[in-house]
N, C-alpha and C positions, 0 to 999 in steps of 0.2 A: 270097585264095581261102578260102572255108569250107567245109571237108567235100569239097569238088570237088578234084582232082587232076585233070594232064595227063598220060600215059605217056609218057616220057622225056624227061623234065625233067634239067638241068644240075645237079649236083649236085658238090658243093666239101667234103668234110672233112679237117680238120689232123689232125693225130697220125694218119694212117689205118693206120698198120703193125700197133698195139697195143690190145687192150683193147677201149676203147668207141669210139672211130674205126673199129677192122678189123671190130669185129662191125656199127654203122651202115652202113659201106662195103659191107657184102656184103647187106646187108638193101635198100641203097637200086639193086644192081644186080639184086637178085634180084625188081626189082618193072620190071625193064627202063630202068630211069634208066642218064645219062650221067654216070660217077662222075671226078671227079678227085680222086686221092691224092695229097695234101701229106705229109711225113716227109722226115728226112732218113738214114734207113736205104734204101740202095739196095736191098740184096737182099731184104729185104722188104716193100717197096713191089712189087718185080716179084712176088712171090709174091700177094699181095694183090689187084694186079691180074687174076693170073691166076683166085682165087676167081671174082671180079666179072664174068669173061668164060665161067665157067660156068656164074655163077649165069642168065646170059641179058643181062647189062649191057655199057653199053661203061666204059672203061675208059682214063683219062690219068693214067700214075704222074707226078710231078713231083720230083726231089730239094729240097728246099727247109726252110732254117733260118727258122720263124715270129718268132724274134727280127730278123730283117733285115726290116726294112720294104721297103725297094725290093726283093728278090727276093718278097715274098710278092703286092707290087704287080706286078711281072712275071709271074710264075706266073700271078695274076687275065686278064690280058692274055692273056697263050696261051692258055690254057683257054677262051677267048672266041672267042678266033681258030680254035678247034682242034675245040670239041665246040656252041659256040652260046653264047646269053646265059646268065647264071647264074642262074638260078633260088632257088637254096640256098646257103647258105653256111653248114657246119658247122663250128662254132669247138671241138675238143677236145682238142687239142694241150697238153701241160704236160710239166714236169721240176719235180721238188722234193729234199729233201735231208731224210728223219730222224733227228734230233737234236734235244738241246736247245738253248734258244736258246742259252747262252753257248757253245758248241761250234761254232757257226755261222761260218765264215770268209765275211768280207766279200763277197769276189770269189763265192762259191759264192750267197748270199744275193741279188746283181745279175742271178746268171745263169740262175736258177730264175727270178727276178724276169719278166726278160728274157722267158723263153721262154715262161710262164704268163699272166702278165698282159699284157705288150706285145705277145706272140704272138695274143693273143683279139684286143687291141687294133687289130692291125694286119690281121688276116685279116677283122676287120668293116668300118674304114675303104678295106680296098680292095673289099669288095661295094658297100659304099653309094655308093663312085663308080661304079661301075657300074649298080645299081638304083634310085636316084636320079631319074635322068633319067629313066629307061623308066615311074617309079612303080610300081614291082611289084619283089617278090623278097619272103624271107623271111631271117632271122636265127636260128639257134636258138645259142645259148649252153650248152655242157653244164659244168652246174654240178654241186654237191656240198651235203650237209646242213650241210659243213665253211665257206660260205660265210656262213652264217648263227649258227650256234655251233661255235667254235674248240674244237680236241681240244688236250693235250700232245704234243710230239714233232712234231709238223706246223705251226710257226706260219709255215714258209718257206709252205707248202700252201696254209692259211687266210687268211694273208694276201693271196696273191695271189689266191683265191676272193673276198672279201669284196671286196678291188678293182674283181674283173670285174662284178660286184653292179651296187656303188653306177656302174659306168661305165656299164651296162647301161640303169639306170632312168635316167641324165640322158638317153641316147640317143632312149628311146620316148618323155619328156616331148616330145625335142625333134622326134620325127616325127609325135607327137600333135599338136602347135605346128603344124607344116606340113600337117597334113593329109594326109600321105604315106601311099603308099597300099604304102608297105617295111614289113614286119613284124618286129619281133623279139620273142624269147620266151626265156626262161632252163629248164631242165630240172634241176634241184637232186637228186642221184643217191645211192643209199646207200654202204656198203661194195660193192666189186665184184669178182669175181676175175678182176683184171686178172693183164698182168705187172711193173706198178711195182713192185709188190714184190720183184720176183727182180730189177730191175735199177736201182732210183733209189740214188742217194748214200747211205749210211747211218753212222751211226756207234755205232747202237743195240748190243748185246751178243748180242742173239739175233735171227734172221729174223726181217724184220718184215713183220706181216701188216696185212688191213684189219678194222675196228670189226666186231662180231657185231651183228646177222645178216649173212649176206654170200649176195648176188646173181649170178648167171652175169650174162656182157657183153652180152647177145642179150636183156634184159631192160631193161636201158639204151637197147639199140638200137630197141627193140618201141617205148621213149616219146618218142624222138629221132622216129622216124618220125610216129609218133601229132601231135607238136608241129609238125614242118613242114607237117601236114594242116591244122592248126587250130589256128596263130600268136594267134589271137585274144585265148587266155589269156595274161596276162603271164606266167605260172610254172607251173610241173609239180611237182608233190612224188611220188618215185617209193619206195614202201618202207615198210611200217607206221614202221620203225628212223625214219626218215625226218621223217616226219610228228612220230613223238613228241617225237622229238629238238626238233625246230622249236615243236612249242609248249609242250617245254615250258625253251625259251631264254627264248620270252616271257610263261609265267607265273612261274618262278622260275630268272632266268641265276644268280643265286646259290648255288641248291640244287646245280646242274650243275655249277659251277665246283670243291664240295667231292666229288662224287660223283668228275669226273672224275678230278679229284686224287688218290684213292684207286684207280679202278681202271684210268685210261688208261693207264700205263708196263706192266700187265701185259697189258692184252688188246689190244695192239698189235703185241706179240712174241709167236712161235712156243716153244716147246720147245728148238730146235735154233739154236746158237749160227751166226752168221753165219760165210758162206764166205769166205776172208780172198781168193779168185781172183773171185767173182761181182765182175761189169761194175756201170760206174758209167755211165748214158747223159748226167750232163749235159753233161757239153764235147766227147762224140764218140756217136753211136749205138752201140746195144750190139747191134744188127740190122742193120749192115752188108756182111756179107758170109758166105756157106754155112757154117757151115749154119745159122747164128743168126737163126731168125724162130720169133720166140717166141707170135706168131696173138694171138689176141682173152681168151684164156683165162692165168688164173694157176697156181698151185700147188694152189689150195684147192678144185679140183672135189668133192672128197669131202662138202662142207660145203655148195656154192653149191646155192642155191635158183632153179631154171629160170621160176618164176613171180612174178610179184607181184599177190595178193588187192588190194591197196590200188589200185595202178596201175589195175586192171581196173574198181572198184568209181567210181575219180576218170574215167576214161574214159566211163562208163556213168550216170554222176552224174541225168542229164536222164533216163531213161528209168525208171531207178531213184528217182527223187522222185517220178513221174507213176504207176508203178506202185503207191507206196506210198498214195498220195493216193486212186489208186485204191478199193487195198484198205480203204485206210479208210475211204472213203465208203460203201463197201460193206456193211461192217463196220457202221458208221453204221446205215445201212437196215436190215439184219436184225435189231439189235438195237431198233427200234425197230418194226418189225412184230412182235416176240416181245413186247415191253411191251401195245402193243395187242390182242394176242392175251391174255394171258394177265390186262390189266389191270390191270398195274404201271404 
């Protein structure tokens, strides 16, 4: 589809409890879509649902670990059987662990692994069984700047981003290949005020927060939407932060690598030394049961920015080229009736 949408389309995001899942989930019920909630937080998946059934959506919580392949392929299946074909399929699901590398234990390193990268992995290969044969559906990928140029203290993160990347583009060559009429598309997202931060692994010395500038979740979710409209584009850059960052990996990864070196360990941490009681969600939810639903939103509302200039400017790109071509043409002729006139 381009630009054309259907009202209450089938719609699938992972991590839906949290962050940039719970804010897409409520955005894609509040447009009357049919949402299924993947998470493995019970009681906040029922909360979540419940948003979804206000907003005017329907609404399938599912418990489900995106590291297990066969329940994430079962999950696919009900939701089929339960709400219609899938239409969507939003991959946003992660865990990771800040630290530095040599701090990293092994088993922690598989299981971030696991749930980030195999989690995307395995929530795509059970759409594409299903959209496949029908020739139709969409992929959106919610990616990170972090996918592209690695920070300090995140390589568990980065790495699994840069994963989902390079898995991402063999997939389109290979539906380019077939002609396939399935779409995927990646959404590459700035700092966000999720709540990884009050609940991922940590072993940092102070709360750790996300990169400045930092974005409300409902801005992530504004370009998540945007992308399942118009798959077309392989990639989204959402974020002045964003953009910069990206190019300037590819004019000078060098310059970045000493920059970051200098200020990543400070502007990654808060002021306030970590809670030695704050939840660690990667081997258990830290939103399983009352009153722990921590919503779409982090710690950092004082700071998040509800808009993005860029986003809107990348959205409007066509209209905005045609306008300027416009003006210039314009611009053109008047100055050129003024030479005439005046016999310049």
């Amino acid at each position: 589809m381009s630009g054309a949408r259907r009202r209450g389309q089938v719609v699938v995001v992972t991590g839906a409890t949290g962050g940039v899942g719970r804010a897409a989930a409520r955005a894609f019920g509040a447009r009357g879509d049919r949402v299924a909630l993947l998470a493995r937080g019970e009681f906040a998946l029922e909360r979540a649902a419940e948003e979804i059934r206000e907003a005017g959506g329907q609404a399938l919580p599912l418990v489900v670990d995106v590291a297990d392949a066969e329940a994430v392929d079962a999950a696919a299946g009900r939701i089929e059987e339960e709400l219609g074909p899938i239409d969507v399929w939003v991959n946003a699901a992660f865990s990771t662990v800040f630290a530095p590398v040599a701090e990293i234990r092994p088993e922690e390193l598989r299981r971030a692994t696991e749930v980030t990268y195999f989690g995307f992995v395995h929530g795509t290969q059970a759409a594409l069984r299903r959209m496949t044969p029908r020739d139709r559906g969409t992929i959106v990928q919610v990616g990170s700047a972090l996918a592209e140029r690695s920070v300090p203290l995140q390589a568990v993160y980065c790495g699994a981003k840069h994963a989902i990347q390079g898995f991402t583009e063999s997939l389109r060559c290979e539906l380019l290949h077939d002609r396939s009429g399935v779409r995927v598309t990646m959404v590459q997202m700035p700092g966000l005020n999720t709540p990884q931060f009050s609940w991922v692994l940590t072993r940092l010395p102070r709360h750790p927060r996300p990169v400045a500038p930092v974005y409300q979740p409902e801005v992530a979710a504004r370009a998540v939407l945007y992308a399942t409209d118009h798959p077309q584009r392989r990639m989204y850059w959402v974020g002045g932060s964003t953009v910069a960052t990206l190019l300037g990996q590819k004019l000078a990864p060098g310059l970045l690598d000493r920059y970051l070196a200098r200020t990543g360990y400070e502007g990654q941490q808060t002021g306030r030394p970590v809670d030695p009681s704050r939840p660690a969600n990667l081997w258990k939810p830290a939103d399983d049961t009352a009153p722990d639903d921590y919503g779409a939103h982090g710690v950092f509302d004082d700071e998040a920015h509800p808009r993005s200039l860029q986003f809107w400017i990348s959205r409007h790109r066509g209209p905005l080229a045609l306008a300027a071509a416009v003006t210039g043409a314009a611009a053109g002729a008047l100055a050129g009736g003024l030479r005439r006139r005046t016999g310049c």
